[in-house]
C-alpha positions in Angstrom: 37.4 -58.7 127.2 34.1 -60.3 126.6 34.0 -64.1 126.4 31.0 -64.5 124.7 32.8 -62.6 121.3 33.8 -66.1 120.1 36.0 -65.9 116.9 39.0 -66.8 115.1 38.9 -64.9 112.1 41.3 -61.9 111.0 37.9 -59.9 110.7 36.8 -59.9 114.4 40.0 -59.6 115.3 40.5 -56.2 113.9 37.3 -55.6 115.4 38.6 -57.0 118.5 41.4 -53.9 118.2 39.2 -51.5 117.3 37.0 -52.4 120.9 40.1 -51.9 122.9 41.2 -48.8 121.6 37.8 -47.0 121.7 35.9 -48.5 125.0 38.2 -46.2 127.3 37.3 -43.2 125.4 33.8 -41.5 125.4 33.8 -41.5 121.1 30.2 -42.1 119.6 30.2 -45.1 117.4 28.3 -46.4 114.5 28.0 -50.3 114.0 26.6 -51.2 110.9 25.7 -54.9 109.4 23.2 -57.3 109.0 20.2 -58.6 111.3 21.8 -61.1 113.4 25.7 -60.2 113.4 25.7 -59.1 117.4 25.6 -55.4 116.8 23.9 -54.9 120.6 26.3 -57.5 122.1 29.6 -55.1 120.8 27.8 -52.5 122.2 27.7 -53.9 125.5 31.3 -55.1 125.4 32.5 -51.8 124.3 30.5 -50.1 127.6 32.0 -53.2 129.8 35.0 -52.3 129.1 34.9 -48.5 128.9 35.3 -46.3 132.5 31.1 -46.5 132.4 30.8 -50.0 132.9 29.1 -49.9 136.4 26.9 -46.9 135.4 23.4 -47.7 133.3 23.5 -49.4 129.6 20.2 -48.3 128.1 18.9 -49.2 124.7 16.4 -48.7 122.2 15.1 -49.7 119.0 13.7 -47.1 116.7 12.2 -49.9 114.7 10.3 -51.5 117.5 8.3 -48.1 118.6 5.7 -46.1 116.5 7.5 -42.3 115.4 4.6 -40.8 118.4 6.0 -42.5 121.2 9.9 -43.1 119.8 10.6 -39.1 121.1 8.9 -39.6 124.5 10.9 -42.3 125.2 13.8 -41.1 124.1 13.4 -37.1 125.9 10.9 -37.9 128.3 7.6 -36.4 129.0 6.4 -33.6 131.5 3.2 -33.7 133.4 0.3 -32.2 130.8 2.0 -32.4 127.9 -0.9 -34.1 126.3 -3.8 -35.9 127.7 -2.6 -39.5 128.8 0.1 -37.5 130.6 -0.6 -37.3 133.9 2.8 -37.4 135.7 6.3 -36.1 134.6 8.2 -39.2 133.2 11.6 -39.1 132.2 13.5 -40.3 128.8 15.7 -43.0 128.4 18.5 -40.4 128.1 18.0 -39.1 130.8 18.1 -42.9 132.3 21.2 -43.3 130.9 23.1 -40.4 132.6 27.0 -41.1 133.7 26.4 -44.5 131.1 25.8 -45.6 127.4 22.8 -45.0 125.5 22.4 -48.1 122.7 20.4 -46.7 119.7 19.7 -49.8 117.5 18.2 -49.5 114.0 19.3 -45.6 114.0 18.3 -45.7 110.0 14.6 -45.7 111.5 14.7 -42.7 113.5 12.0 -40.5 112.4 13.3 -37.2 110.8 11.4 -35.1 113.7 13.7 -36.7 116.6 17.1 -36.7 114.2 16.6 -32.9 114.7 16.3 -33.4 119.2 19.3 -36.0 118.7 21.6 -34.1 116.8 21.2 -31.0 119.4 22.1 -33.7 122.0 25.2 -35.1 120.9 26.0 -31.5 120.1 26.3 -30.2 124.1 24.2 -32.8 125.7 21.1 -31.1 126.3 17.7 -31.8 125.3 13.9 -30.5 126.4 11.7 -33.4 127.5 8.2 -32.8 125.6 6.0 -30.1 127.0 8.6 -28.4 128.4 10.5 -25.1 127.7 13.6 -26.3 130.2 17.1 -27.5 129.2 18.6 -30.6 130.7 21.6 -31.5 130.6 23.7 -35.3 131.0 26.5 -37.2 130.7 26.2 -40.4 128.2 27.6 -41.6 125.5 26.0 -43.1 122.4 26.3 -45.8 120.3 24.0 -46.1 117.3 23.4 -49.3 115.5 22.2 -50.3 111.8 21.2 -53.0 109.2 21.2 -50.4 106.6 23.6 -48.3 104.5 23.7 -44.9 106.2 25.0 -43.1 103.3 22.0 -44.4 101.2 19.7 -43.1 103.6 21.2 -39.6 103.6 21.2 -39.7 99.9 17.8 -40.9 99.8 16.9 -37.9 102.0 15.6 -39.7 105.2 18.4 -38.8 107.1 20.5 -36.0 108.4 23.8 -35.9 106.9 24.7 -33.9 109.8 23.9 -36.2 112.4 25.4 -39.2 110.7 28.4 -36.8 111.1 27.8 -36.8 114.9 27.1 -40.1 115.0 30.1 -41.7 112.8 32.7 -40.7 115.0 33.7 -44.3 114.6 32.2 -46.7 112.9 32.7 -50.7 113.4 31.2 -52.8 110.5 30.4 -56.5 111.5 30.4 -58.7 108.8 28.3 -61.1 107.9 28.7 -64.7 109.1 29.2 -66.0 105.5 31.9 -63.7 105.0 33.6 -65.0 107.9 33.2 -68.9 108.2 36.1 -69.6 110.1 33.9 -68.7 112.6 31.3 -70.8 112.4 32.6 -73.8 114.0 33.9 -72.4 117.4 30.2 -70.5 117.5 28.1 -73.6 117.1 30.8 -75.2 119.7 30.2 -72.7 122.0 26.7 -72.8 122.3 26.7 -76.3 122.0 28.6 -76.4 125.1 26.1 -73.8 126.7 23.1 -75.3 125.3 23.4 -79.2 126.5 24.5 -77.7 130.0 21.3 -75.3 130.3 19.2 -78.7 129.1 20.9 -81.4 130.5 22.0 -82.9 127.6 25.1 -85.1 127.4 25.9 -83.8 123.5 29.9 -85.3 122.4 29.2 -83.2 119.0 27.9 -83.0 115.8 28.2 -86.0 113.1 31.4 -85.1 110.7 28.4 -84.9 107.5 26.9 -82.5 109.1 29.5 -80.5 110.3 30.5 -80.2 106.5 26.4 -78.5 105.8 26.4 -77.1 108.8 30.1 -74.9 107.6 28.5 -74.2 103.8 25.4 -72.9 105.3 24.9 -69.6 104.3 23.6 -68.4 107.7 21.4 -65.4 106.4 19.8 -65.1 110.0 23.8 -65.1 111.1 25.0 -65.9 114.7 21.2 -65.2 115.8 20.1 -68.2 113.4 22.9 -70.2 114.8 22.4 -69.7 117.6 18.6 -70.9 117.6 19.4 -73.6 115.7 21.6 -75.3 117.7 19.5 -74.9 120.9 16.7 -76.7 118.7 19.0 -79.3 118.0 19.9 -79.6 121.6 16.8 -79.9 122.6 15.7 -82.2 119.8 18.2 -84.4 120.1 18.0 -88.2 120.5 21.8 -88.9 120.5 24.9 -87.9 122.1 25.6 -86.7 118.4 24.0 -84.1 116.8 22.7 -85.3 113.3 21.1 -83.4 110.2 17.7 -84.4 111.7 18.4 -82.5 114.5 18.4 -79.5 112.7 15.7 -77.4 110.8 17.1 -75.4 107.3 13.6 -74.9 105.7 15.0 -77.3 102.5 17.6 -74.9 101.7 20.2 -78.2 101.6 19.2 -79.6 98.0 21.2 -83.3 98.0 19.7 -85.2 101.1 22.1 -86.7 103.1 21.4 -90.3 102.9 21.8 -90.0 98.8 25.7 -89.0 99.5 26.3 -91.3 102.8 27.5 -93.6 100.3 30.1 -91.5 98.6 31.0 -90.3 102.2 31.8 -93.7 103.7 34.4 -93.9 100.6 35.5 -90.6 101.5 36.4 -92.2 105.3 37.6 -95.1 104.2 40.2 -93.3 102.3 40.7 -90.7 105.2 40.9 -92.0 108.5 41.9 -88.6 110.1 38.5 -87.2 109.7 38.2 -85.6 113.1 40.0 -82.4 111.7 36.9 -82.0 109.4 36.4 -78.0 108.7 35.2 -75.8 106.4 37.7 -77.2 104.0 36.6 -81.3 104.7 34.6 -81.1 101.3 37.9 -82.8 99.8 38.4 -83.6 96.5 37.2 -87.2 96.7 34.0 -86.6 97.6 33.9 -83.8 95.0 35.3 -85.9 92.1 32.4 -88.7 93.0 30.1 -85.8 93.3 30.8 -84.6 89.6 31.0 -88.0 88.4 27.1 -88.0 89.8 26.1 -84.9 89.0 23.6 -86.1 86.4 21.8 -88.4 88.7 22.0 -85.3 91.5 21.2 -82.8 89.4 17.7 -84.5 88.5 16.9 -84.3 92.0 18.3 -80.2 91.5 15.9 -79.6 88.3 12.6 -81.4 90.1 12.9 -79.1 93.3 14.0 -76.0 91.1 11.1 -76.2 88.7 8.5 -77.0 91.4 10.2 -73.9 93.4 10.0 -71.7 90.8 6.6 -72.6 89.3 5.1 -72.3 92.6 6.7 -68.9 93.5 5.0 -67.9 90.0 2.0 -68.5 90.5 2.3 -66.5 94.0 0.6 -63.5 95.2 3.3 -60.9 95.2 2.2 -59.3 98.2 2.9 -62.8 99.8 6.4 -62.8 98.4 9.0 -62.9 101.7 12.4 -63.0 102.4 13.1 -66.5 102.6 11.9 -67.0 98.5 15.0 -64.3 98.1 17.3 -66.8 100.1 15.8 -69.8 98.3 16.4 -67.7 95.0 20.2 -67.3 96.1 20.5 -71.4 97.4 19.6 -72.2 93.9 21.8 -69.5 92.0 25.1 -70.8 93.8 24.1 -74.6 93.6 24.1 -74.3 89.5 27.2 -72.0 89.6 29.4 -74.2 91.4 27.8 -77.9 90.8 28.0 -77.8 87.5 30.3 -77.5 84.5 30.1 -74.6 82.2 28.8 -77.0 79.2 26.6 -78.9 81.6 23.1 -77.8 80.1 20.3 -78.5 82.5 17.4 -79.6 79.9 17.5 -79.1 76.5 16.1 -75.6 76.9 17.8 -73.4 79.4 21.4 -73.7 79.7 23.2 -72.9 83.4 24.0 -69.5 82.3 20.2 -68.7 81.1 19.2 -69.7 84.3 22.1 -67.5 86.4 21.0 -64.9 84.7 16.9 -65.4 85.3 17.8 -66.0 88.8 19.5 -62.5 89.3 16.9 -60.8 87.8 14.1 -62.4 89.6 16.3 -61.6 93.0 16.3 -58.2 92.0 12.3 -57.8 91.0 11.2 -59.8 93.8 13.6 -58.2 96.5 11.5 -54.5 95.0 7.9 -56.4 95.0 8.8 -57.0 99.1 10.1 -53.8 99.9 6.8 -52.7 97.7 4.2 -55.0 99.3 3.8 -56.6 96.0 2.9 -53.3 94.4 4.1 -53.8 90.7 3.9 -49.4 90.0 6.5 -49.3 93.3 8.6 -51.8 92.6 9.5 -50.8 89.0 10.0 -46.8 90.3 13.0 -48.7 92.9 14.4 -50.5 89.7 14.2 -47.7 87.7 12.2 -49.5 85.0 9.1 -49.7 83.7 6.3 -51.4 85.4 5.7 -52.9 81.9 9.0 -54.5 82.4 8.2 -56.0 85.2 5.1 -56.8 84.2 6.3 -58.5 80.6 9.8 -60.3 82.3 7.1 -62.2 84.8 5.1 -63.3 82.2 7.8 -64.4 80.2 9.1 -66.9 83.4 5.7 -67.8 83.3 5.3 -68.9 80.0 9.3 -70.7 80.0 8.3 -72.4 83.4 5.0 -73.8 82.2 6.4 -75.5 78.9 9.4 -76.8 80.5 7.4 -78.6 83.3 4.0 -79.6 81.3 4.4 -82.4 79.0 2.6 -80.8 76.1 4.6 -77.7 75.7 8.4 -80.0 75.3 
């Protein structure tokens, strides 16, 4: 099989399976997950391996191409068929005949060409536009998504029927967080290809780091991981990769050189620190991280109030993804820095906080997907825009009194 499908985890390696058992057949398949999880590259390996691999692997992304030229290039285009066309030009369908077609970002197809598509997969004919003749080929599809198909069928953008077609069998990559065993040999791996494409003499990564580097949450997953260690490559001063090296947008709260200290206890205590994993957050290091969690969590409340005030104050049609991810760092670093009774300032305890973090994830997430558009956002939440309008000014008011002198 492929070598670039680097993993150790139980989770690839039932998707592993799954790719041998299917490649040699001519089965659609539906791979679902997030941006980033390599949905295109297990569609190649599933055509390398399948009796097509020397014939044509075609993609395209429905998301990439306006719904007016998506069809053409998916059925082709006869001479006259409008004014621009002045030559017969065939589909990538048709390009595709005796291989694999790759449809990525499926959920996007407009509901005109779902109709062509399903006709396709059901005797593998279509009619290129303009034209009145059948053609017929040999390919097999895969179809790729970032969203929940079901939804969109519920929702009513998409044809339960050819989801039917299309879900012969479906593969669902997980996320990278959901699988950080398999961080490590990734970042290795490109490491490896990385300092050889640059001409870089790179040992490894400095064992601090490797411990961020493995607690990362890796939203963009192995696409971010990917870019981030050929930035760090490239940036690189040493023959060891150090947190400098890398660019994380201030998701990592606690700088390094504030715990260096409590690390070189850590090593002095454990000399065998080259097994370092996901695990090498050991309890030493976490009892003299509780022990300063007062001192750290100072740091926390600074950068949490400034995040927060400022995101406040924001145009919500300038709200993006990475505020939701920021939103997220912050939930998890008071659920699992901080004791139960650890109250972070005389007026919110951790739990008031939790619970203003999830809903802010939630309205935000609906202002983005709304442009910012409060009316929009509160008909996805099923609320009022009044609520939304009343819960926003309500962080307004907490966030200004805890942070302005006057209001303690």
């Amino acid at each position: 099989m492929d070598q670039d499908l680097i993993y150790v985890s139980g989770e690839m390696e039932g998707i592993y399976k799954m790719v041998q058992k299917i490649a040699v057949t001519n089965a659609t398949v539906l791979i679902t997950g997030e941006s980033g999880t390599g949905k295109e590259k297990l569609a190649q390996l599933i055509h390398s391996n399948s009796p097509r691999s020397n014939r044509p692997f075609v993609t395209i992304n429905c998301a990439a191409l306006p719904e007016t030229l998506l069809e053409a290039e998916l059925f082709g285009v006869t001479k006259g068929a409008y004014t621009s066309a002045d030559k017969d030009r065939i589909g990538l369908i048709e390009s595709a005949n005796l291989g694999t077609l790759f449809i990525d970002e499926i959920g996007d197809l407009p509901y005109s060409a779902q109709v062509k598509l399903l006709r396709f997969l059901q005797d593998h004919t279509f009619t290129p536009i303009g034209s009145i003749k059948l053609k017929q080929v040999d390919v097999r599809v895969i179809s790729a998504t970032n969203k929940d198909p079901e939804k969109l069928v519920k929702e009513g953008t998409f044809r339960e029927d050819l989801l039917y077609r299309l879900n012969v069998v479906r593969i669902h990559i997980p996320p990278l967080r959901h699988r950080r065993s398999d961080i490590r040999p990734l970042i290795e791996y490109y490491l490896e290809i990385f300092a050889t494409q640059y001409n870089k003499k790179i040992k490894g990564v400095d064992p601090l780091v490797w411990k961020k580097l493995l607690s990362y949450e890796w939203f963009g997953n192995v696409r971010e991981l990917k870019n981030k260690v050929e930035r760090a490559v490239i940036l690189a001063n040493q023959d060891v990769l150090q947190l400098s090296d890398f660019q994380f947008d201030g998701q990592w709260v606690i700088d390094v050189e504030s715990t260096r200290g409590n690390r070189k206890i850590q090593e002095n205590q454990n000399e065998d620190d080259s097994k370092y994993s996901e695990n090498a957050f050991s309890q030493s290091s976490q009892s003299s991280f509780v022990q300063s969690k007062k001192e750290i969590s100072v740091s926390n409340n600074l950068q949490f109030y400034s995040f927060i005030q400022n995101l406040l104050q924001k145009n919500f049609s300038y709200l993006a993804e990475s505020d939701i991810q920021q939103i997220q760092h912050f939930r998890r670093e008071f659920e699992n820095n901080f004791n139960d009774d650890f109250s972070l300032s005389h007026h919110f305890s951790k739990y008031h906080i939790m619970t203003l973090l999830y809903e802010m994830e939630l309205i935000f997430r609906a202002l983005i997907q709304s442009n910012g558009n409060k009316s929009k956002a509160a008909a996805i939440l099923g609320i009022s825009e009044k609520n939304i309008r009343d819960r926003i000014k309500k962080w307004q008011s907490e966030f200004q009194c805890e942070v302005s002198e006057e209001c303690r």
